[in-house]
C-alpha positions in Angstrom: 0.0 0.0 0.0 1.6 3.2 -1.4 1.2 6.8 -0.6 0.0 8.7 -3.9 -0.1 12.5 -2.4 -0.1 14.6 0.2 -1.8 17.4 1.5 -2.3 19.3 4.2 -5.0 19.1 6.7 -6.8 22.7 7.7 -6.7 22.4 11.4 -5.6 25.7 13.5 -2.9 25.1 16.2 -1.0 22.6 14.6 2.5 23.1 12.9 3.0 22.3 9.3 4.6 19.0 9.8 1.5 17.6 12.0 -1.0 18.9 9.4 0.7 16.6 6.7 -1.4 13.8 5.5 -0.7 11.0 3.2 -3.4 9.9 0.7 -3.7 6.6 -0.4 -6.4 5.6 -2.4 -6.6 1.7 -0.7 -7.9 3.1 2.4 -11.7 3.5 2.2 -11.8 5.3 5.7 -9.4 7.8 6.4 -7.5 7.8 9.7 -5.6 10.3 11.8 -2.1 10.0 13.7 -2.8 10.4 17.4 0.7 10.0 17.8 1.8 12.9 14.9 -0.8 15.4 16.7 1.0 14.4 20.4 4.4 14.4 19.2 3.7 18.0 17.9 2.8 19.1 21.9 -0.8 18.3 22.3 -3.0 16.3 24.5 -5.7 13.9 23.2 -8.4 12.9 26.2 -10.3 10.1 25.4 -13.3 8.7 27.1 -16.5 6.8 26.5 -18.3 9.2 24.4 -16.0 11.8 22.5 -12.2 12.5 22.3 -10.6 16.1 22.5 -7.2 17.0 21.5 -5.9 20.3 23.8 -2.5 22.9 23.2 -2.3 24.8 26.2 -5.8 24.1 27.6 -7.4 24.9 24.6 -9.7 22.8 22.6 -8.5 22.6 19.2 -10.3 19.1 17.6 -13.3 17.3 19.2 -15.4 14.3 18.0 -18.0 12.5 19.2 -17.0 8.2 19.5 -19.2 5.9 17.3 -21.6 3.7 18.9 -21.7 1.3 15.8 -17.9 0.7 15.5 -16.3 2.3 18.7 -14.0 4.4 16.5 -14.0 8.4 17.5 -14.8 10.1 14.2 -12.4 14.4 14.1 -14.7 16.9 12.9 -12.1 19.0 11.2 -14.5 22.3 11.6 -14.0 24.5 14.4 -14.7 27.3 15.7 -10.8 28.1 15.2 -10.0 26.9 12.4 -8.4 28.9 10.1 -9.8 29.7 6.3 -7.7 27.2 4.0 -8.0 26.6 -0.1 -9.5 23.4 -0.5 -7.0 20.6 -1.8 -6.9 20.2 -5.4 -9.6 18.3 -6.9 -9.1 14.7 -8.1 -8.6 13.3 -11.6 -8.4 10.9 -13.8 -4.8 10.4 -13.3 -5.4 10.7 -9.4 -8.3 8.8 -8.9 -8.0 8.6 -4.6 -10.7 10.9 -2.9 -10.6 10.9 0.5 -13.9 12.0 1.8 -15.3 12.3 6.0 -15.6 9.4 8.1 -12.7 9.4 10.5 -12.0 12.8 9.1 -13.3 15.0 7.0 -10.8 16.5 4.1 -13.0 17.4 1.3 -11.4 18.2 -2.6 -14.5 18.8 -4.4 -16.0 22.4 -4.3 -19.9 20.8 -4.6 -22.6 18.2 -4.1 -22.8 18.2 -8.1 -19.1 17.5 -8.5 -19.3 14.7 -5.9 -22.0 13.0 -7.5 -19.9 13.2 -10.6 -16.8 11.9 -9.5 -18.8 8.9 -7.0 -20.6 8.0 -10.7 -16.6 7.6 -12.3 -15.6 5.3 -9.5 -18.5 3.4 -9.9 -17.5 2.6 -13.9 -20.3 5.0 -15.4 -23.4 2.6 -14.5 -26.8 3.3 -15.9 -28.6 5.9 -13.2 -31.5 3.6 -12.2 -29.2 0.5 -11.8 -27.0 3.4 -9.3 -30.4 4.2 -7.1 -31.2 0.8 -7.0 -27.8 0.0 -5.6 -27.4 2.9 -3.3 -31.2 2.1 -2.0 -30.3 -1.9 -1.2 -27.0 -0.4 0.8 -23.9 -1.4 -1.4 -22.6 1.9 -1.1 -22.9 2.4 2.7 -19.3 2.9 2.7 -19.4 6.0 0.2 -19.7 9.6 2.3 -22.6 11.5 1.7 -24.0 9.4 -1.3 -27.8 8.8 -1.0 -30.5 8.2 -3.5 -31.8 11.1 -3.4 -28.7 13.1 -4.0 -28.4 11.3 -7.6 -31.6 12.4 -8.0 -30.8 15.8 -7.3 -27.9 16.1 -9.4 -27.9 13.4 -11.9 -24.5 13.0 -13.6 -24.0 13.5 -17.1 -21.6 11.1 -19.0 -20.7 10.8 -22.2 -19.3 7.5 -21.3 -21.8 6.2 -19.8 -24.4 6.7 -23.0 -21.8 5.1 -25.1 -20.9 2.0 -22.5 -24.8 1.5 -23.1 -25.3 1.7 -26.6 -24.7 -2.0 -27.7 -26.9 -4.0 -25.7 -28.9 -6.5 -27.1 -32.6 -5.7 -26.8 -35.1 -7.4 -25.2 -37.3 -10.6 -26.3 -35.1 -11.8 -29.6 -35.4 -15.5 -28.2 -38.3 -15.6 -26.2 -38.8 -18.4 -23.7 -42.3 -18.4 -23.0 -44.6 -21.1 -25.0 -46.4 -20.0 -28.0 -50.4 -20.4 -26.8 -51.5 -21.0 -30.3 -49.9 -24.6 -31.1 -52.0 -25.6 -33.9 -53.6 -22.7 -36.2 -55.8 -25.3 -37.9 -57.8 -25.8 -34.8 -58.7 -21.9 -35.2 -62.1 -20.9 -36.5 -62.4 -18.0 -39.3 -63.2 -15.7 -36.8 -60.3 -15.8 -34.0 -57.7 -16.1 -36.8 -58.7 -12.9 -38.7 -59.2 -11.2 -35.4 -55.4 -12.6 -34.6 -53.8 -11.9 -38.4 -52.6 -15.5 -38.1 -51.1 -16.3 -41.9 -53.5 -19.4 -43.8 -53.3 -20.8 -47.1 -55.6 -19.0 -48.7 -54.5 -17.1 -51.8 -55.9 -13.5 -53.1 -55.6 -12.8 -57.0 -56.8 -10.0 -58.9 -57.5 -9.6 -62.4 -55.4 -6.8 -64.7 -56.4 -6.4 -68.7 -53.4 -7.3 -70.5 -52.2 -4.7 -72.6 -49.9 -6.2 -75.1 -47.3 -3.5 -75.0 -43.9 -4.1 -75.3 -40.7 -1.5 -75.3 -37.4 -1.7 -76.9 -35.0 0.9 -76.9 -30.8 0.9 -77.6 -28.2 2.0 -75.4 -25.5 4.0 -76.5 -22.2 2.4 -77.6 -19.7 1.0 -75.0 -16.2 2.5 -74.8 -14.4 -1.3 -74.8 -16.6 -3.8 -76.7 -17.6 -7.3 -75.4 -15.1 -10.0 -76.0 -17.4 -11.2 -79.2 -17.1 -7.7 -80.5 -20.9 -6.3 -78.8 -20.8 -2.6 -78.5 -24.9 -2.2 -78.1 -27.6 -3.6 -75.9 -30.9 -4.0 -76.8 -33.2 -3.6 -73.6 -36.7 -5.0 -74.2 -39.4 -4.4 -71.2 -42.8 -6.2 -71.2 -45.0 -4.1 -69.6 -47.8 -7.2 -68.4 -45.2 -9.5 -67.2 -42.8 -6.6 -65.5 -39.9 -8.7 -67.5 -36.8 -6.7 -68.7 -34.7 -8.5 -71.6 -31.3 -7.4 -73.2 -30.1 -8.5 -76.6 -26.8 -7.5 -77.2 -25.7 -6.5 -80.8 -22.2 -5.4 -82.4 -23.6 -2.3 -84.2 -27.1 -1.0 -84.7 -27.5 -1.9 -88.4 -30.7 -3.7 -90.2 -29.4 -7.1 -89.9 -28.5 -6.9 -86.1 -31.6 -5.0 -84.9 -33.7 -7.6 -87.2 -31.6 -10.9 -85.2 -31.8 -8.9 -81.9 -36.1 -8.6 -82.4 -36.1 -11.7 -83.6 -34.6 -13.6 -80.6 -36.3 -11.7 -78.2 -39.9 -12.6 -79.5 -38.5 -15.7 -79.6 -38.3 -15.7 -75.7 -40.9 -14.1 -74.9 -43.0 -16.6 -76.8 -41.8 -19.9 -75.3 -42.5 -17.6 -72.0 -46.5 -17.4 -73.4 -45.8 -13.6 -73.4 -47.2 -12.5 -77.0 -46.8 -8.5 -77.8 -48.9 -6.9 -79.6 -48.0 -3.1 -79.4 -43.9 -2.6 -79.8 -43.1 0.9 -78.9 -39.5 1.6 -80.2 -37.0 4.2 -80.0 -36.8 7.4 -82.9 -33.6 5.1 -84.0 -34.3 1.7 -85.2 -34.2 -0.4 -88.6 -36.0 0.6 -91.3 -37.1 -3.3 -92.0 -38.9 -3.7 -88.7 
């Protein structure tokens, strides 16, 4: 267990070298040197119910003696205790706060701030699972952290929103038993009122138009390795079917072979056009 800082504790009467204190972050309850505080030409008095610590008859540190753990807890605030800056506040690279129990050295300038830096310690949890610890008592040992003082001043964490954002939701492989086993044994009724899928098939009836479109792209930069420079698209407007011919130039004889092919197809597929809209540029012979 290693010493990380030190600082210096703002009690009035005591010499520099008595108010030094060592802070290491292992220690949950902070303690105090009866012997540093003697050695330095004071008196401690202890008795059943609350210590004092005297220089020259006056009282300069009193503190009442726990009944839960028999420990006497310093209340660093007197009367005479002289105005001191706070001790710097703690970081990321000096994660050790040292907070009141045995006594009371605070290096956080508000309740917000606290909050904040008790909601870092914790690893950034989600607020509600927080309260729900702090309300069952895992955080007894954490100064002046309550329930209600989250809800008062809710940290704010980036970190915490992004530690959060991959979960896997809820319900993707359900446990519980699926209540309708058998959709067969469903009347009409209970399965439209429950959109259950059946077999049954709807149709509707379209009039069939005939029309057919054809229409040549422009010619390709590289040409196909069989020497193709063109495709012939060919749409069927009935059956939503899209064809390409590919030709080598757009001459009679290939847009002829190119037509002629694709009726072809679209014959053997019982598609029969009767309409052929073409393009302004096309073979004289169609």
């Amino acid at each position: 267990m290693l010493s990380t800082h030190t600082t210096k504790l703002p009690i009035n009467g005591l010499s520099d070298d008595a108010k030094t204190a060592h802070i290491l972050p292992d220690i949950k309850t902070n303690l105090v040197s009866i012997a540093q505080i003697v050695d330095d030409g004071c008196e401690a008095t202890f008795n059943t119910t609350n210590v004092n610590i005297t220089r020259d008859n006056n009282i300069i540190l009193t503190g009442p003696r726990s009944k839960e753990t028999g420990l006497w807890h310093l209340n660093l605030t007197s009367p005479t205790s002289e105005p001191t800056s706070p001790p710097p506040m703690a970081t990321d690279e000096n994660i050790c706060y040292y907070v009141t129990t045995a006594i009371s050295s605070r290096p956080y300038t508000s309740p917000k701030e606290l909050i904040a830096y008790y909601h870092a310690c914790a690893g950034y949890p989600v607020l509600s699972t927080w309260r729900t610890a702090i309300k069952n008592g895992n955080f007894k040992s954490w100064p002046h952290l309550t329930e209600q003082a989250v809800l008062k001043y809710p940290p704010i964490s980036i970190a915490m929103h992004k530690g959060h954002m991959q979960q896997q939701r809820q319900g993707l492989h359900s446990t519980k038993e699926n209540s309708i086993t058998n959709p067969d044994l469903i009347n009409k009724e209970e399965m439209d009122f429950l959109h259950i899928s059946s077999r049954q098939l709807t149709a509707t009836c379209v009039e069939i138009t005939g029309k057919m479109y054809a229409d040549a792209t422009g010619r390709f930069t590289t040409p196909s390795i069989t020497g193709n420079k063109y495709h012939l698209i060919f749409y069927n407007y009935d059956a939503n079917f899209i064809h390409v011919e590919p030709i080598k130039n757009t001459s009679s004889e290939q847009y002829v072979a190119a037509y002629t092919r694709a009726l072809e197809i679209f014959t053997n597929l019982n598609l029969f056009p009767q309409v052929i809209i073409q393009d302004n540029e096309t073979a004289a012979t169609l």
